[in-house]
Rosetta silent file (secondary structure, phi, psi, omega in degrees, C-alpha in Angstrom):
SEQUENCE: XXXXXXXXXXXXXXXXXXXXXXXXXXXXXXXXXXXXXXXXXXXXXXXXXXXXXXXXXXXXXXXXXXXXXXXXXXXXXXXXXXXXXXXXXXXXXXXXXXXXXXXXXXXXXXXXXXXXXXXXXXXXXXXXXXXXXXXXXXXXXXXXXXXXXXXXXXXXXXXXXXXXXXXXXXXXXXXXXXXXXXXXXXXXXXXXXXXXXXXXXXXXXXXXXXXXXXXXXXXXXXXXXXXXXXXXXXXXXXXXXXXXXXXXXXXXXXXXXXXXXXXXXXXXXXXXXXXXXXXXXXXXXXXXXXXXXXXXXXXXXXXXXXXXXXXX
SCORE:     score description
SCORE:     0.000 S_00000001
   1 L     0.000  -39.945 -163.620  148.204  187.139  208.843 S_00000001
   2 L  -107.192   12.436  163.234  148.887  190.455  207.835 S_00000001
   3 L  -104.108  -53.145  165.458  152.707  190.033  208.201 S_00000001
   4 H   -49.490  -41.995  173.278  152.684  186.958  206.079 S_00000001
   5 H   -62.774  -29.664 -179.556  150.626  188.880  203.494 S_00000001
   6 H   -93.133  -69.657 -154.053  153.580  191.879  203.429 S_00000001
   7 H   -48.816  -58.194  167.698  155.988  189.264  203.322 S_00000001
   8 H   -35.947  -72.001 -167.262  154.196  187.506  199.680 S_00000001
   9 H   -47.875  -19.525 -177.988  153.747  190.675  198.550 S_00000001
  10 H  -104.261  -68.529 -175.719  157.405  191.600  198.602 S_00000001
  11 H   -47.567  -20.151 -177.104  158.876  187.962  197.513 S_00000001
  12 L   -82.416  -16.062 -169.447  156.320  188.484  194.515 S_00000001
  13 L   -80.829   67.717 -144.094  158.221  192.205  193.781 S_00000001
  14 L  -115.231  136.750 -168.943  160.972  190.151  191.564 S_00000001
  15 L   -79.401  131.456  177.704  163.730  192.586  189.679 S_00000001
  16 L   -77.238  120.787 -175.038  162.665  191.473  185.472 S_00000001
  17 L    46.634   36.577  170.855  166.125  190.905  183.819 S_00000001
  18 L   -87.610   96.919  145.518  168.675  191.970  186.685 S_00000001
  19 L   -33.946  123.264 -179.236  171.855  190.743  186.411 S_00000001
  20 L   -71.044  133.728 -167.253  174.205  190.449  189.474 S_00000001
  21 L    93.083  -12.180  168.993  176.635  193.490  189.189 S_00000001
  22 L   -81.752  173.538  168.313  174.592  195.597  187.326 S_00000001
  23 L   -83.634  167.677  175.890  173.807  199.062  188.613 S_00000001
  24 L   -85.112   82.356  167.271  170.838  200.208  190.382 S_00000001
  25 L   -85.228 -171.330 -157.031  168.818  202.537  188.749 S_00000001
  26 L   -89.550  -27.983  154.952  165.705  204.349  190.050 S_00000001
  27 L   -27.816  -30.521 -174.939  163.763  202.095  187.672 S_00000001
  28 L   -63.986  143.472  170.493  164.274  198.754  189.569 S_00000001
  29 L   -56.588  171.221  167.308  161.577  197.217  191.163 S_00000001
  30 L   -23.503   27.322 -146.059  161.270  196.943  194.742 S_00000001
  31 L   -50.839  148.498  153.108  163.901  194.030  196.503 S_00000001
  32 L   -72.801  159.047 -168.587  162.207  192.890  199.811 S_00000001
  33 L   -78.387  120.900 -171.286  162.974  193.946  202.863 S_00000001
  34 L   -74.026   29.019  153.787  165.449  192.072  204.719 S_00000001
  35 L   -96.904   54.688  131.441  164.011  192.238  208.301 S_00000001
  36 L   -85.810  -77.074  170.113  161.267  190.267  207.006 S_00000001
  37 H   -41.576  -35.382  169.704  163.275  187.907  205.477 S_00000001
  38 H   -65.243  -60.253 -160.799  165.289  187.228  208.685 S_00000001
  39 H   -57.764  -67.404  161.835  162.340  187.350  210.666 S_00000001
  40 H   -44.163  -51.836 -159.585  160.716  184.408  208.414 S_00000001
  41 H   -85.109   -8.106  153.644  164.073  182.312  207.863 S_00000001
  42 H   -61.590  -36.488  176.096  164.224  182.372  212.026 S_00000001
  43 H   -67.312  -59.811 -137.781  160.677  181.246  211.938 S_00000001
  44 L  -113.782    4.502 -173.781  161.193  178.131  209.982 S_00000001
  45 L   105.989  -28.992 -157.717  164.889  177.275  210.713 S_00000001
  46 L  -118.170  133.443  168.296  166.397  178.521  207.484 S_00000001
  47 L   -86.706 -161.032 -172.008  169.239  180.667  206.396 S_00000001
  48 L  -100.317  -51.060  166.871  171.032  182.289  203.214 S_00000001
  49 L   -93.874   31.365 -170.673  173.278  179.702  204.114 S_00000001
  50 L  -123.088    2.456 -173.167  171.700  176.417  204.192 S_00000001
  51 L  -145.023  121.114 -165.767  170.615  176.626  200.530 S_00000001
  52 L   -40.301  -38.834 -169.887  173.083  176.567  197.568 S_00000001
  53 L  -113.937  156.684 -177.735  171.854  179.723  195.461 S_00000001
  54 L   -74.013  116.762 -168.018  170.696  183.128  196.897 S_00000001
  55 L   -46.351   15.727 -150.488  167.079  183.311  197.289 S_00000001
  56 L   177.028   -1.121 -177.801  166.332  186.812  195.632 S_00000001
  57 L  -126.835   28.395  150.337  169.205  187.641  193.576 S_00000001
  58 L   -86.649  134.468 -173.316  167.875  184.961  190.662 S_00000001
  59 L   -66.653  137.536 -174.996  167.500  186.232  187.085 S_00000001
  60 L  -125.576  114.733  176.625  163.859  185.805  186.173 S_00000001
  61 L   -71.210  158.746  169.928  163.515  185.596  182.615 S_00000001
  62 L  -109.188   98.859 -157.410  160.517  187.095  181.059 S_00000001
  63 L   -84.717  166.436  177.787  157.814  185.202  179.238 S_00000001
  64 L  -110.798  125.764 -167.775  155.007  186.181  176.893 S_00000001
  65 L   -90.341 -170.435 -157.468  151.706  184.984  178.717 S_00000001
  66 L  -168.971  101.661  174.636  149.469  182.928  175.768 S_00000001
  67 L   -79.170  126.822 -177.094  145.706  183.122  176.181 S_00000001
  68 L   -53.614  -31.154 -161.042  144.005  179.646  175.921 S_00000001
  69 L   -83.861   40.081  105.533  141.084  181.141  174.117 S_00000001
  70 L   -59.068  106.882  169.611  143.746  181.604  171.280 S_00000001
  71 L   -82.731  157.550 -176.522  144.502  179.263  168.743 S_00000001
  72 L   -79.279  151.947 -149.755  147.239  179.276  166.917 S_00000001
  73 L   -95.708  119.042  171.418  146.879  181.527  163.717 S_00000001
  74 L   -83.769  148.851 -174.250  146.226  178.992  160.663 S_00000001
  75 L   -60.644  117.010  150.556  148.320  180.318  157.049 S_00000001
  76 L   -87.622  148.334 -162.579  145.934  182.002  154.923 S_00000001
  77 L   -94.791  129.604  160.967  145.926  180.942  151.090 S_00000001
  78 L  -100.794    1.297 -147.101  145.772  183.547  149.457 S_00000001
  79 L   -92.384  168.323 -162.601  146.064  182.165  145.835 S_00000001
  80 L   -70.590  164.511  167.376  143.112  182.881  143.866 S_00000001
  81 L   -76.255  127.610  171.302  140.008  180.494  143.668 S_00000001
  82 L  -101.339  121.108  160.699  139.920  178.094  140.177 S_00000001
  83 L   -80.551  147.507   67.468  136.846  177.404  138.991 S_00000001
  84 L    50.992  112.214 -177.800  136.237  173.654  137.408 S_00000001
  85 L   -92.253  153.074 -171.703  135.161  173.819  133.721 S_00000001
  86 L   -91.787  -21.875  151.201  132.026  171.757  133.307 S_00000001
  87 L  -108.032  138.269 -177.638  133.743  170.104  130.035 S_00000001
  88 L   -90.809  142.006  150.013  137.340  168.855  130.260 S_00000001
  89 L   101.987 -165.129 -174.333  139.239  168.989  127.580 S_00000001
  90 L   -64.135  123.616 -173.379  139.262  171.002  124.357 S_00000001
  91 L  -100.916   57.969  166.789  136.210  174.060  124.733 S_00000001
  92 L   -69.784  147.284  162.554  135.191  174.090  120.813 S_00000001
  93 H   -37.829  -39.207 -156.921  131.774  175.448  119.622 S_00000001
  94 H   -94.239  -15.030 -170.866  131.130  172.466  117.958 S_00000001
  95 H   -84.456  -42.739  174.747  132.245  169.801  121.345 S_00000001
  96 H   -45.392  -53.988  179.643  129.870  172.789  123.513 S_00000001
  97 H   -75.203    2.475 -178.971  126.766  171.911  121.221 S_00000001
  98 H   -85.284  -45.302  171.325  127.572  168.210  121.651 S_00000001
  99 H   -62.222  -33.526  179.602  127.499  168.822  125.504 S_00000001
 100 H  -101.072   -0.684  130.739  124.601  170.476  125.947 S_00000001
 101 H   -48.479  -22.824  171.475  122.654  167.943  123.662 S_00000001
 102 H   -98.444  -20.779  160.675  123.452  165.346  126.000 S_00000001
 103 H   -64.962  -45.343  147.329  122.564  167.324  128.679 S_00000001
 104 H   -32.626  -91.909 -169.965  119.021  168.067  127.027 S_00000001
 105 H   -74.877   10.896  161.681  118.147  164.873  127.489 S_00000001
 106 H   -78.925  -77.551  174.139  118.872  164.488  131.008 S_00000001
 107 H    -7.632  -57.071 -174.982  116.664  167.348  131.353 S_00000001
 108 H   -62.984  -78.027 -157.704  114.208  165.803  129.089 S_00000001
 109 H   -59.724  -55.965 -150.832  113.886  162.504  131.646 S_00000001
 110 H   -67.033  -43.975 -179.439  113.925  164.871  134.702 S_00000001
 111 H   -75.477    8.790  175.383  110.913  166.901  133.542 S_00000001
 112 H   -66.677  -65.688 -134.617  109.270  163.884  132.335 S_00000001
 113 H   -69.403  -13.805  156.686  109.577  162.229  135.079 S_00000001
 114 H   -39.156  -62.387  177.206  108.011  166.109  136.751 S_00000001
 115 H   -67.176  -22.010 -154.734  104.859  165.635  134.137 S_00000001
 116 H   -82.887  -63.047  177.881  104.356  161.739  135.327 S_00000001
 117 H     7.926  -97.387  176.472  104.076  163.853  139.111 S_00000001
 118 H   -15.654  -94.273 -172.231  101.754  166.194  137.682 S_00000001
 119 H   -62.689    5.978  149.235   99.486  163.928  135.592 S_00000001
 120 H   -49.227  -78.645 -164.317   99.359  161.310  138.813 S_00000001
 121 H   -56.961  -23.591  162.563   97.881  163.981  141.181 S_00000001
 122 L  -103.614   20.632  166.605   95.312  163.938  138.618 S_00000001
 123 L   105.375  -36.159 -178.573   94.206  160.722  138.289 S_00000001
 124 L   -75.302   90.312 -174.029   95.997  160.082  134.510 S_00000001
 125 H   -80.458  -50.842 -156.114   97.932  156.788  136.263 S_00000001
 126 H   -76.290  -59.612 -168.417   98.510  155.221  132.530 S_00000001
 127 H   -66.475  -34.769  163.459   99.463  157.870  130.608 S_00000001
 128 H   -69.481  -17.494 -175.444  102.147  159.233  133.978 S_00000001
 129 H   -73.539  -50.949  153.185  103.226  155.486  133.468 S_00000001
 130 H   -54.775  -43.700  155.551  104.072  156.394  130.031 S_00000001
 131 H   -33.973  -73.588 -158.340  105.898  159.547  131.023 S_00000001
 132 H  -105.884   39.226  157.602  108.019  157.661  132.716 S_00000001
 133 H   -85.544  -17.008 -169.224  109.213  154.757  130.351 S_00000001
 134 H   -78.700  -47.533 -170.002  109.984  157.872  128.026 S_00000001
 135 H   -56.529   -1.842 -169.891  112.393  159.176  131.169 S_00000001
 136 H   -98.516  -38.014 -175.039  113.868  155.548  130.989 S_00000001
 137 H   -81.291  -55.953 -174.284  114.541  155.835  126.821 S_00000001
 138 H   -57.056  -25.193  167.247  115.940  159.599  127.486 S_00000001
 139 H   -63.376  -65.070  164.259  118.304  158.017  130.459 S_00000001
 140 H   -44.950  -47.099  167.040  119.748  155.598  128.003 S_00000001
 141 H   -63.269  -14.411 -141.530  120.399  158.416  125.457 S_00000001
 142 H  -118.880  -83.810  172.953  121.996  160.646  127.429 S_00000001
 143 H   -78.203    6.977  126.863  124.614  158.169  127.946 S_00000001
 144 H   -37.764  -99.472 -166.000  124.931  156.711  124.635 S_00000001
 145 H   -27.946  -38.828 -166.259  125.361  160.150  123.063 S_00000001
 146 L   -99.669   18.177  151.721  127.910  161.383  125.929 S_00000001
 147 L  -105.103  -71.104  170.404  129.922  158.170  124.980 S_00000001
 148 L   -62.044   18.784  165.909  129.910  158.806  120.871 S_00000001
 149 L  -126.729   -4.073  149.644  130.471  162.169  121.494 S_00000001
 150 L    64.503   65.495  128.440  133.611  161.929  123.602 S_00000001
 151 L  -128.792   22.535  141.115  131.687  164.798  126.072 S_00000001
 152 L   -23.413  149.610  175.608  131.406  162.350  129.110 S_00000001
 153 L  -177.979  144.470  151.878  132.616  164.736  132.127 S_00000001
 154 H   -11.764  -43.538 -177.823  131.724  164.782  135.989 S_00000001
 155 H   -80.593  -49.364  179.187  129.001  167.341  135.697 S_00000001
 156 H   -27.197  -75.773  169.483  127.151  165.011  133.438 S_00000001
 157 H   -29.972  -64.077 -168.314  127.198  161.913  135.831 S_00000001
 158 H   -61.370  -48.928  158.162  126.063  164.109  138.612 S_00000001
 159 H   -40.321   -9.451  173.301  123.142  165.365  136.430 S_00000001
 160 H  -107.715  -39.234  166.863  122.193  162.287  135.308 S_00000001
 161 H   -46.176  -80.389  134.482  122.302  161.058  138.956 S_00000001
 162 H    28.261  -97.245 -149.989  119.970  164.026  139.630 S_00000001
 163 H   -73.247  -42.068  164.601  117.894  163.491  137.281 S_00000001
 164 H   -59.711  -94.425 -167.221  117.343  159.445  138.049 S_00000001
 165 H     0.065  -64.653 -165.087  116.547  160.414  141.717 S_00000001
 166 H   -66.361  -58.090 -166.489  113.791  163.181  140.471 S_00000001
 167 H   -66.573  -62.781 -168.240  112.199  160.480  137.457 S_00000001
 168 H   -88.196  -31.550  173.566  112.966  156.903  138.832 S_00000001
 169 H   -92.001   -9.911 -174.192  113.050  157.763  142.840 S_00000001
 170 H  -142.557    9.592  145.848  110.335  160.014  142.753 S_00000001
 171 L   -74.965  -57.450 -176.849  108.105  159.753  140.201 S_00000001
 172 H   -59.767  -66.443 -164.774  107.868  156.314  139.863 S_00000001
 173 H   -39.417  -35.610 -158.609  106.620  155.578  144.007 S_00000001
 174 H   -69.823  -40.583 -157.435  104.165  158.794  143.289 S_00000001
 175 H   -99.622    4.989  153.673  102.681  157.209  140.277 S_00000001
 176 H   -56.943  -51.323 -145.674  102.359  153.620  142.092 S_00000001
 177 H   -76.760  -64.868 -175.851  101.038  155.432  145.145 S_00000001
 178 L   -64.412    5.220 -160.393   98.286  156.831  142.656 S_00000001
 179 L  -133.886  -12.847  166.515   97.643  153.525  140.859 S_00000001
 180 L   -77.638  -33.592 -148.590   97.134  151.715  144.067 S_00000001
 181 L   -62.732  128.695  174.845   94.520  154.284  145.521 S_00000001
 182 L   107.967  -54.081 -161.560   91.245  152.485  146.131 S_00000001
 183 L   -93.989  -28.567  146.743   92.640  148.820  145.961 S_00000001
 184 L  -107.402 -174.756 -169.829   94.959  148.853  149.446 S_00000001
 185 L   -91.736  142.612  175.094   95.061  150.446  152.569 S_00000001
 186 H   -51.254  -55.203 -179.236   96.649  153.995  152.250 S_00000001
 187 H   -34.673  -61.230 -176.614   99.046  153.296  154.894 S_00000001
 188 H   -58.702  -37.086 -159.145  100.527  150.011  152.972 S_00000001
 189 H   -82.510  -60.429 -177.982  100.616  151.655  149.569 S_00000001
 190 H   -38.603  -94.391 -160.039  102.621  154.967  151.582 S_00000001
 191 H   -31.057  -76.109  176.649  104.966  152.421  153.121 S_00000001
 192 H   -39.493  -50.264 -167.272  106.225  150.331  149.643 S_00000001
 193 H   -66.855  -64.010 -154.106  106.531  153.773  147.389 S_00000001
 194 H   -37.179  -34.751 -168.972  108.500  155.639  150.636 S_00000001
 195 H   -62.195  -60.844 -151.880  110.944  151.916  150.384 S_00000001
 196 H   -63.116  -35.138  176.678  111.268  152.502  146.783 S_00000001
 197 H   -75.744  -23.537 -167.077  112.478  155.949  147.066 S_00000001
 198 H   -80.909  -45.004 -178.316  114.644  155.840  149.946 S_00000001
 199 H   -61.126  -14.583  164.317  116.366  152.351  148.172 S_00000001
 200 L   -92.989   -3.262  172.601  116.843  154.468  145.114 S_00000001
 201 H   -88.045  -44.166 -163.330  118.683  157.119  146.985 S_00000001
 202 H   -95.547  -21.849  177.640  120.944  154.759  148.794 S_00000001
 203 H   -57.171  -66.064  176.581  120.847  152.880  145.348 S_00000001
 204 H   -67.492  -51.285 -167.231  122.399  156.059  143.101 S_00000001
 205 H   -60.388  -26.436 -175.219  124.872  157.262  146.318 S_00000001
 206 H   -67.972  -49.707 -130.610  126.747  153.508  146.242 S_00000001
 207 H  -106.643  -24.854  157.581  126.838  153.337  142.402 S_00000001
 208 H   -29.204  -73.669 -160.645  128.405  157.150  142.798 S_00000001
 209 L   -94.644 -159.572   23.187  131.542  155.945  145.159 S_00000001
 210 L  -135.293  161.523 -172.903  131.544  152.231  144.578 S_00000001
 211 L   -91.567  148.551  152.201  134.394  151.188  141.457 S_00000001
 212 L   -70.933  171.752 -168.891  132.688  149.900  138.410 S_00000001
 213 L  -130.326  122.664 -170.049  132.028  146.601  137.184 S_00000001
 214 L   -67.394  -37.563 -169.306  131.773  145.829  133.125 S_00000001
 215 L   -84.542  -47.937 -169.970  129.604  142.513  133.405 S_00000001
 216 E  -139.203  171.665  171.731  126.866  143.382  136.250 S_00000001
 217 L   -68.008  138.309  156.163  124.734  145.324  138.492 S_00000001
 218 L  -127.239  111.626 -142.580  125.121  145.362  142.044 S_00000001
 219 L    97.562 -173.571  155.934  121.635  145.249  142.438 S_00000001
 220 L  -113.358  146.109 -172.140  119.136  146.355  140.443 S_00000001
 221 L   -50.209  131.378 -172.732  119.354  149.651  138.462 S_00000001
 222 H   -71.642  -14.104  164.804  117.136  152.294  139.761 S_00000001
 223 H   -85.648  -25.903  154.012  116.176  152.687  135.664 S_00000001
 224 H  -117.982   26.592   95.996  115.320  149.595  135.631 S_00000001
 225 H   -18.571  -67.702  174.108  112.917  149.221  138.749 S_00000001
 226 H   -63.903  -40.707 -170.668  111.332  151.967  137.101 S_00000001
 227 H   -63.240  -35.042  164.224  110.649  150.890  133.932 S_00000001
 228 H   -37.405  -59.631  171.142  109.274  147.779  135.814 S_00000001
 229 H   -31.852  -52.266 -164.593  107.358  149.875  137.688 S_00000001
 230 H   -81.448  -35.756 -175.638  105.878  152.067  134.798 S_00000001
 231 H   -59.337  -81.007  169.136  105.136  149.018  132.508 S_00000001
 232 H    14.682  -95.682  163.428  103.409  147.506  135.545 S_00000001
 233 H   -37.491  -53.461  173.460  100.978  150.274  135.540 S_00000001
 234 H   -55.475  -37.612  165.810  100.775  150.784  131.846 S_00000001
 235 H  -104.659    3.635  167.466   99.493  147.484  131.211 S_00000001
 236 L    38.660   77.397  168.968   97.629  147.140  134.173 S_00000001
 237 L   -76.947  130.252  158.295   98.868  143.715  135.239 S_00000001
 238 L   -71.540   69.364  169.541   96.152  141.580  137.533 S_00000001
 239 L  -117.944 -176.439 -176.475   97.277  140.859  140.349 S_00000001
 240 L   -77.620  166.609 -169.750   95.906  141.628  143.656 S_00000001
 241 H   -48.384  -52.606 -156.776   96.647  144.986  145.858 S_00000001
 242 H   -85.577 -105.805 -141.092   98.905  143.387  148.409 S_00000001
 243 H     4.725  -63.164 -177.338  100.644  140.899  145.826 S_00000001
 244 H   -58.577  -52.861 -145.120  101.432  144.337  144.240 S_00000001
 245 H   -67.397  -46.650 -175.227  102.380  145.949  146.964 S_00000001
 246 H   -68.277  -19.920  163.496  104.572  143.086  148.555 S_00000001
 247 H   -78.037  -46.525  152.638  106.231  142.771  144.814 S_00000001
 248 H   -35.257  -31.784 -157.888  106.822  146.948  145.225 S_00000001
 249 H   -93.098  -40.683  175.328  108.574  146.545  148.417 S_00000001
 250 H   -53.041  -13.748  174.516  110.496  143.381  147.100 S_00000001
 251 H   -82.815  -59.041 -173.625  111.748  145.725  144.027 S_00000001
 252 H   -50.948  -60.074 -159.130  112.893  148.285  146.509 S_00000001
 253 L   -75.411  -12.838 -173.698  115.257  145.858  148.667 S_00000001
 254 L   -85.332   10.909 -172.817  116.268  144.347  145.385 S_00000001
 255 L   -93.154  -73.072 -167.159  117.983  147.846  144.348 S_00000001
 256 L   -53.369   -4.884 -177.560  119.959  147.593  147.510 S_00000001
 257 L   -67.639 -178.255  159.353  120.926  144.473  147.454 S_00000001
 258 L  -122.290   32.313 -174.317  124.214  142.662  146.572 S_00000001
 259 L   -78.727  161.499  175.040  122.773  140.170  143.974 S_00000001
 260 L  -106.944  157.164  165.892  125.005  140.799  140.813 S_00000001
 261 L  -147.949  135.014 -168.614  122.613  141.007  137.927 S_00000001
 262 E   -46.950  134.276  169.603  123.569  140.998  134.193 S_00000001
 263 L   -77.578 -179.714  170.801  124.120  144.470  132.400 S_00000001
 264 H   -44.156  -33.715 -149.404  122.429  145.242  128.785 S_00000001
 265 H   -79.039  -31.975 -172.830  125.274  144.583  127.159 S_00000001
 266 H   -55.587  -50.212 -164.015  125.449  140.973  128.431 S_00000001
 267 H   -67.837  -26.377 -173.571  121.947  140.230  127.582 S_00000001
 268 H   -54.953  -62.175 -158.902  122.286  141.163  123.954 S_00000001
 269 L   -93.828   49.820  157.936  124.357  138.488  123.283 S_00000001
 270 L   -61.524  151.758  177.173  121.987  135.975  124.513 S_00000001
 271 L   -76.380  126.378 -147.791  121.362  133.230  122.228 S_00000001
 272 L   -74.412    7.539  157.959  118.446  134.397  119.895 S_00000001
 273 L   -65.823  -42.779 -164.018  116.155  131.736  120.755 S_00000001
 274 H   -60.093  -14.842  170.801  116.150  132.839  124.211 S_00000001
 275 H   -84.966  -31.368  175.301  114.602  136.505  122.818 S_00000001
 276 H   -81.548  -14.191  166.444  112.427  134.892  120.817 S_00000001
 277 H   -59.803  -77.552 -179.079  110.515  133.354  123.475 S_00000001
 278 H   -21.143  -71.652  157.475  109.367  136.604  124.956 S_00000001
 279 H   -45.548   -7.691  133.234  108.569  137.744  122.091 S_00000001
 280 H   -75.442   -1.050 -159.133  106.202  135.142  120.988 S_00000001
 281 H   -74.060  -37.450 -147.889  104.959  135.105  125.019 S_00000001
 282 H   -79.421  -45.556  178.190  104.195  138.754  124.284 S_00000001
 283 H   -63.082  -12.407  174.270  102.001  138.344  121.216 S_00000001
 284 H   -98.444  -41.454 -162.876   99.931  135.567  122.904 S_00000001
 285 H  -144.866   62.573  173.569   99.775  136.921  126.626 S_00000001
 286 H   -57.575  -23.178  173.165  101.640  140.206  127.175 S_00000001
 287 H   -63.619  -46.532  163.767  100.778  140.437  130.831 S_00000001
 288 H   -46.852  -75.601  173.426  102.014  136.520  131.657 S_00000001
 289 H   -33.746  -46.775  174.265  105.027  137.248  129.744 S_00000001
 290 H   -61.277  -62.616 -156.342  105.859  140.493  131.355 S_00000001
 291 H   -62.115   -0.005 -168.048  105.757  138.815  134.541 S_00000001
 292 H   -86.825  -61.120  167.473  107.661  136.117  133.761 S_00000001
 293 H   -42.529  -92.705 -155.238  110.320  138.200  132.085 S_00000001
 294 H   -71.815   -3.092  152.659  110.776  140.398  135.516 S_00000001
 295 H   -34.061  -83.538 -169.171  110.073  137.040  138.046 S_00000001
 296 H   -32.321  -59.780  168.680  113.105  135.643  135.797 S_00000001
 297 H   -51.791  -67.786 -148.363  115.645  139.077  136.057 S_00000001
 298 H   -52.198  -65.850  178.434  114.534  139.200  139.824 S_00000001
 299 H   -67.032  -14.412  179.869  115.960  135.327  140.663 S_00000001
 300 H   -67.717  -11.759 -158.050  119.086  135.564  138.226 S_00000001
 301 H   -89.707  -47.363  179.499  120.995  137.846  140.645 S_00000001
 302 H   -54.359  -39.709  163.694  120.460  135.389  143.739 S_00000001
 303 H   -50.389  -49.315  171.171  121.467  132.587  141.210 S_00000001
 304 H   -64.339  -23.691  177.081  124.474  134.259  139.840 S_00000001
 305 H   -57.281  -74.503 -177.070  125.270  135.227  143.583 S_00000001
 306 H   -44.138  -67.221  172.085  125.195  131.414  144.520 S_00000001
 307 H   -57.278  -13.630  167.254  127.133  130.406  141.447 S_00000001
 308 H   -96.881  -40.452  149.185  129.823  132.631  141.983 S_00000001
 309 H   -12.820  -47.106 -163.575  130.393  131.339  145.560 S_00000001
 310 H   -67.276  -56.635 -157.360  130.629  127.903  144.345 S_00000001
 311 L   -90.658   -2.071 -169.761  133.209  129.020  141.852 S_00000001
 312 L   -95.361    0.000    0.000  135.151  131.182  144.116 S_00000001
């Protein structure tokens, strides 16, 4: 063992860039010693001459070791950071106060829909109900205005996203939740508003990424699921708790859905009988009527679904 161990130890003593023919300086490593080497190629049988190249006079190039826990070194960018202007396009005085007027009222809906909160936790159910049909008329302005004002931009849209989430995903469920209180079980009432909010979150993130469509919804609009919602409450339609509840939860899946359901634009140019029914429904019955009206919206998207199958 401890003859095999000096022999390793010497075959491991390898000259680093030695060349046959150069001289020998006092620098060179070690060569092993060749009664060793004898002694071992007697032991196994082997000579200097039974193997094509010399065993100990090969050039051993010299490598660069490379530690694993090193990755290789990524380019650093060095070029300066660009910030994003929050309006595109030409930055006049007079296109800045058109942007931040349209902006205003997204604000204006989000703290509305902040006061309907507020006056909830205290019991004012009708009047937070009002709150937030106003966050439904400032939500419409806000993108009206940022269309005739040519100051549409990215930061809007997300701010207006925003802003539905806090008024229509969170507002509305809270001021349900509090308009319920008393007439279901806490639990059930919990359960529908939590649906409504989470379906208005998954509602706004689709309508984000997904390409638009000029004729319909896909689904129903988280602005207008509230304004059901708030009207609901405002006029303090009779039906019973769970009826209500199970029509909450049935609102919620119907944001998420894949029903197509007619935009605003569509509806205007209904034929003007078809407006005037409601509007006499409303002056005889407004409660019957409302429900009729959102019953009616609710079944057109599975209808329109079905008829465009047919047709496809």
């Amino acid at each position: 063992m401890r003859r095999s161990s000096t022999f390793a130890r010497q075959v491991l003593l390898v000259r680093v860039g030695r060349r046959e023919g150069d001289a020998v300086t006092g620098t060179d490593l070690v060569t092993p010693d060749h009664r060793w080497s004898d002694r071992q190629r007697r032991r196994y049988g082997r000579y200097e001459a039974d193997i094509e190249a010399p065993r100990y006079d090969a050039e051993v190039e010299a490598v660069m070791p490379v530690s694993p826990a090193l990755g290789p070194a990524a380019p650093v960018d060095e070029s300066p950071a660009m910030s994003i202007p929050l309006l595109p396009g030409e930055r006049t005085a007079a296109r800045r106060a058109k942007f931040a007027l349209v902006n205003a009222c997204t604000l204006s809906s989000l703290m509305l829909g902040m006061l309907a909160i507020f006056l909830a936790m205290q019991g004012e159910v009708r009047v937070a109900a009002l709150c937030l049909i106003a966050c439904v008329a400032f939500d419409g302005l806000d993108g009206a205005l940022a269309r005739k004002l040519n100051v549409a931009s990215p930061f809007g849209a997300q701010m207006d996203s925003l802003a539905d989430m806090c008024s229509f995903g969170l507002a509305a469920p809270v001021v349900v939740y509090a308009s319920l209180a008393g007439s279901v079980p806490p639990a059930a009432a919990a359960v529908a508003c939590a649906l409504v909010a989470a379906c208005a979150a998954i509602r706004l993130a689709r309508f984000n990424v997904s390409p638009k469509d000029g004729r319909f919804f896909c689904g129903v609009p988280t602005t207008m699921a509230a304004a059901v919602l708030a009207l609901t409450v405002a006029i303090g339609l009779p039906v019973p708790g769970l009826v209500m509840v199970a029509g909450v939860a049935l609102l919620a899946f119907a944001m998420v859905s894949s029903f197509p359901y007619a935009k605003l634009a569509r509806l205007v140019k209904l034929p003007p009988w078809l407006w005037l029914a409601p509007v006499v429904g409303a002056l005889v019955d407004i409660r019957l009527t409302f429900a009729l009206v959102v019953v009616g919206y609710l079944v057109s998207g599975p209808l329109l679904w079905l008829h465009q199958r047919r047709t496809a």
